[in-house]
C-alpha positions as CSV (number, residue, x, y, z in Angstrom):
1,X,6.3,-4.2,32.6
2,X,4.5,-1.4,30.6
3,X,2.3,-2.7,28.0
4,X,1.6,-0.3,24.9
5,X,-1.5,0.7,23.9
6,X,-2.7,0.2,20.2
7,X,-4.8,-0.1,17.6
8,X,-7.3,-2.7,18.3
9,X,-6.6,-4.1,14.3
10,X,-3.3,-5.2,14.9
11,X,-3.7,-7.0,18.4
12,X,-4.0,-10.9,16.0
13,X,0.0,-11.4,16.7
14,X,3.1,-10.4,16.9
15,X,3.4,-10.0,12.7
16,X,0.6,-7.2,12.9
17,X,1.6,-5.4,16.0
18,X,5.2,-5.5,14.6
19,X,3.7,-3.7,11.2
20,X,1.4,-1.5,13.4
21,X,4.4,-0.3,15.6
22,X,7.0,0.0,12.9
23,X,5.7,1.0,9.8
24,X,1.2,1.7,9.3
25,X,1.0,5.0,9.6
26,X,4.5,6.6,9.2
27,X,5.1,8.9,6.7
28,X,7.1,7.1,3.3
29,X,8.7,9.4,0.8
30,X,10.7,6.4,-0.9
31,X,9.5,6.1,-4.1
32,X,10.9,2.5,-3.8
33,X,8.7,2.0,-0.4
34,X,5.5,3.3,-1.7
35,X,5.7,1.3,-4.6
36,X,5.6,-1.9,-2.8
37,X,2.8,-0.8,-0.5
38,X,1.1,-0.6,-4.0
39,X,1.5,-3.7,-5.1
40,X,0.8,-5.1,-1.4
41,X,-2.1,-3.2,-1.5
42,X,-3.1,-4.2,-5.6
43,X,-2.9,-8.1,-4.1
44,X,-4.9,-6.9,-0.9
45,X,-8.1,-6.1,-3.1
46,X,-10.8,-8.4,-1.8
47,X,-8.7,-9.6,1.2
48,X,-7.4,-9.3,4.3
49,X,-4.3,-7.6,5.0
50,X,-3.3,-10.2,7.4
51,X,-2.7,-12.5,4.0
52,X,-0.9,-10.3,2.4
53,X,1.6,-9.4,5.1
54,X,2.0,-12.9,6.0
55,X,3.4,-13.3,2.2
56,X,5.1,-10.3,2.1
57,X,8.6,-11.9,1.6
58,X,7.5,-14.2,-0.8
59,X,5.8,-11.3,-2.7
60,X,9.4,-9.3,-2.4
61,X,11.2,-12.2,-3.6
62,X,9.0,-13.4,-6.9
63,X,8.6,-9.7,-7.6
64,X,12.4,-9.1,-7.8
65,X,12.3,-7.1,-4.5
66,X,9.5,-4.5,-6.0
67,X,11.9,-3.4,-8.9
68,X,9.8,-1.2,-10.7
69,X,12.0,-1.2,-13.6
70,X,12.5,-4.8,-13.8
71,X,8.7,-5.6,-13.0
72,X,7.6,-3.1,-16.4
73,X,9.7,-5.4,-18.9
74,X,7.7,-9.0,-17.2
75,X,6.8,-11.2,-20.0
76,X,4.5,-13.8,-20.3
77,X,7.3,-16.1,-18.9
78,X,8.0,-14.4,-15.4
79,X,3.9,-13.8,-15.8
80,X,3.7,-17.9,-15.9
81,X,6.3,-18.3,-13.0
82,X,4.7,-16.1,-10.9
83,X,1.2,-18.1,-11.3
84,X,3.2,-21.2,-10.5
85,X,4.6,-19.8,-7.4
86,X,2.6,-20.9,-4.0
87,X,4.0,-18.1,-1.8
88,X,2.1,-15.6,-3.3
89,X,-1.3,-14.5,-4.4
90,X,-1.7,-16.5,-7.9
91,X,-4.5,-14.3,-9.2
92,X,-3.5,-13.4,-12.9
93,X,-5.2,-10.1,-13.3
94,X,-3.5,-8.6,-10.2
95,X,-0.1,-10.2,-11.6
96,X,-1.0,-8.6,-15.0
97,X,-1.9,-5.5,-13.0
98,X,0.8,-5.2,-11.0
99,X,3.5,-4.9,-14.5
100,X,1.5,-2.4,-15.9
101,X,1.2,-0.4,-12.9
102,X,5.2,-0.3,-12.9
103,X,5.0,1.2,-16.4
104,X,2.5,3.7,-15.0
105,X,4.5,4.6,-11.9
106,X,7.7,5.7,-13.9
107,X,5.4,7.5,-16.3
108,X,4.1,9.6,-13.1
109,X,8.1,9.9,-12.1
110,X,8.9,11.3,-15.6
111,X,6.1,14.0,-15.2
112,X,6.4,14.6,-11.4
113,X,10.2,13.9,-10.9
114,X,9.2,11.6,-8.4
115,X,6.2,9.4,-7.6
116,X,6.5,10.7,-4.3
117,X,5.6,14.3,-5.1
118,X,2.8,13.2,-7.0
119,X,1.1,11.0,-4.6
120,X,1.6,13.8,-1.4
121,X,0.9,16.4,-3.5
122,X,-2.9,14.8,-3.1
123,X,-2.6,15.3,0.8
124,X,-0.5,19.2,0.4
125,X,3.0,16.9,1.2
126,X,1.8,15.9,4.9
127,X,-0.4,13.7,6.5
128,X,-3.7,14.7,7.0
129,X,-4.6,13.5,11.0
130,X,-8.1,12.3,11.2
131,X,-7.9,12.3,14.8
132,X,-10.1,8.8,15.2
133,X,-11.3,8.2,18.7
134,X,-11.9,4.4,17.8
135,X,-12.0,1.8,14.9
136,X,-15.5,2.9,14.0
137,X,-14.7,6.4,13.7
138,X,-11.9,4.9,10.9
139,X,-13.1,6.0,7.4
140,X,-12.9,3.5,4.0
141,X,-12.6,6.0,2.0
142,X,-12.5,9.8,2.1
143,X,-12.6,12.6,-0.6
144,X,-9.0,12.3,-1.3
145,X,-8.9,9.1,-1.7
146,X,-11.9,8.8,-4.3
147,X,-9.8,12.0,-6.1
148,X,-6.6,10.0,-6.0
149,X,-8.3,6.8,-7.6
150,X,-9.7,8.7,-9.9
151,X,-6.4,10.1,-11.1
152,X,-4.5,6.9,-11.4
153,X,-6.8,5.1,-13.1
154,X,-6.8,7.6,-15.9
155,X,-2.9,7.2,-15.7
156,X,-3.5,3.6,-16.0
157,X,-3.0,2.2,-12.7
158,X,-5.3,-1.2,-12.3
159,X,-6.7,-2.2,-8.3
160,X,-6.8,1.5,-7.3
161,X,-10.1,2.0,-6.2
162,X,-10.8,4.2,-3.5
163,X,-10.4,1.5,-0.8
164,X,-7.3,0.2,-1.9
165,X,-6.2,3.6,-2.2
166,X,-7.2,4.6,1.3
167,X,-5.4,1.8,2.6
168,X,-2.3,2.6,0.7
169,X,-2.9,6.3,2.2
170,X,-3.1,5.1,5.9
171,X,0.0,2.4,5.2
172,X,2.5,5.0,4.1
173,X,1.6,7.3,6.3
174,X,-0.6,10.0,4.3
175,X,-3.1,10.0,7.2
176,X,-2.6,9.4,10.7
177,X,-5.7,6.6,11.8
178,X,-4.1,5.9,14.9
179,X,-7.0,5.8,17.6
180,X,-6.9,8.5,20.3
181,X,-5.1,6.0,23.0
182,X,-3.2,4.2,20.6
183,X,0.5,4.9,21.7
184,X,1.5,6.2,18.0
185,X,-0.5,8.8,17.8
186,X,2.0,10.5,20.5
């Protein structure tokens, strides 16, 4: 039986090494896609990733399946439901966040056509290959990802600092962090 080599992160279970093998790291150009990642990711802030994919149906049912559209128009009664709901992070700024980031994202599609070309247009429209030999050599945050932060906060996106950011990057594929012997990177 050949055993596949990966990532040392996503070794916990079968949940990460399922994430690991089919999605971190490959290129999305869904709009609909990357703007889940970024509310994962907004929840993420301040903990692990692990908790967050462990709720990730629960998230994609109480957020109507990451319906932008849908999300922008939340009141303060879907607000109130979703602090009542147990399957998901209840953390009211990230909630609040998370609506007006939806606004923000189609006001970026109006300008850019897409979200899509907006976000790779920070990375020339492919993934940038760091080339990490380990975990260690695995940057936070880079240039780009400071730049990118930068940018959507002053289209009002909440929870985009750098880190969240870079995470989002290395989720949908904008960099390649696979380690050197990690059987992705082939």
């Amino acid at each position: 039986m050949e055993t596949k080599i990966r990532c040392g992160w996503c070794e916990k279970d079968d949940l990460y090494r399922d994430y690991h093998d089919n999605e971190w790291g490959t290129p999305v150009y869904d709009d609909d896609k990357l703007f889940e990642f970024l509310v994962l990711e907004t929840f993420q802030a301040g903990l692990s990733w692990y908790t967050i994919l462990s709720k990730r149906e629960n998230f994609r049912k109480a957020f109507d399946y990451f319906d932008y559209k849908k999300i922008a128009k939340y009141d303060d009664k879907e607000i109130e439901t979703l602090m009542q709901n147990a399957g998901i992070i209840r953390n009211g700024l990230k909630i609040k966040a998370t609506i007006s980031n939806a606004v923000a994202f189609m006001e970026v599609q109006k300008e850019f056509g897409t979200f899509s070309k907006y976000i790779w247009g920070f990375t020339g429209g492919k993934p940038i290959d760091n080339n990490p030999k380990g975990l260690k050599d695995v940057p936070a945050v880079t240039e780009i990802s400071d730049a990118l932060s930068k940018d959507l906060k002053k289209r009002g996106f909440k929870f985009v600092g750098s880190t969240v950011v870079y995470a989002h990057m290395q989720a949908t594929g904008m960099v390649n962090d696979h380690v050197e012997d990690c059987w992705k990177r082939k």
